[in-house]
Phi, psi and omega in degrees: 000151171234169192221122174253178176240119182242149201286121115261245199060188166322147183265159157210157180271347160279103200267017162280351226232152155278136177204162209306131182065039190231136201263137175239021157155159209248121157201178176292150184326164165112312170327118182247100162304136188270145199326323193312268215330050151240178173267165051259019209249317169179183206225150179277124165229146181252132174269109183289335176244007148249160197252142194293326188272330166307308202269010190278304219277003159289345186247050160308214102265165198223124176261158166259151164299015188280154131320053060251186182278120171278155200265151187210018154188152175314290204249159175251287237244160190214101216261088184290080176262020160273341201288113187310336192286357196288137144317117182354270170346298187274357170279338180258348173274326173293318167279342181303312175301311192284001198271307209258327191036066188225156213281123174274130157294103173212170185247182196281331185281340181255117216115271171327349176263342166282304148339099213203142183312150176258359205232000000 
């Protein structure tokens, strides 16, 4: 299983800059987090059915196609729990956590539609 640690707080618009639902490290279940990493600063979800090296490719950075390449967002990927489209259910597990400062449990098919490009 893996567990990231996601950016809550302020949205920014500076796709360079950290902001809100941008995942900031990755590591195995398990993992003994410190008093900050909870909310209201950010929030922990364990993916149940991904491996901590599977879940590596969220804190990717997002490059442009130039020669040589520039960087143009912190993160290419983002844990949108902002998404008006989210299901009841995952709106009440996402507050529950952040309410609660507690681990969001989810597997990668309840999760993915949420996960989203940053640029």
């Amino acid at each position: 299983m893996a567990e990231i640690l996601i950016r809550l707080g302020r949205t920014s618009t500076d796709l360079l800059a950290w902001s809100r639902c941008l995942p900031v490290a990755v590591f195995e279940d398990g993992h003994p987090w410190g008093s900050l990493e909870r909310p209201p600063t950010f929030l922990v979800v364990r993916i149940t059915d991904q491996t901590a090296a599977q879940a590596q490719q969220y804190l990717e950075a997002e490059y442009d196609t130039s020669d040589p390449p520039v960087q143009i967002a912190i993160r290419k990927w983002k844990f949108d729990i902002d998404d008006s489209t989210m299901s009841n259910p995952m709106k009440r597990a996402v507050a529950d956590a952040i309410a609660d400062g507690t681990i969001l449990e989810v597997t990668t098919a309840m999760i993915n539609a949420y996960i989203k490009r940053t640029t």
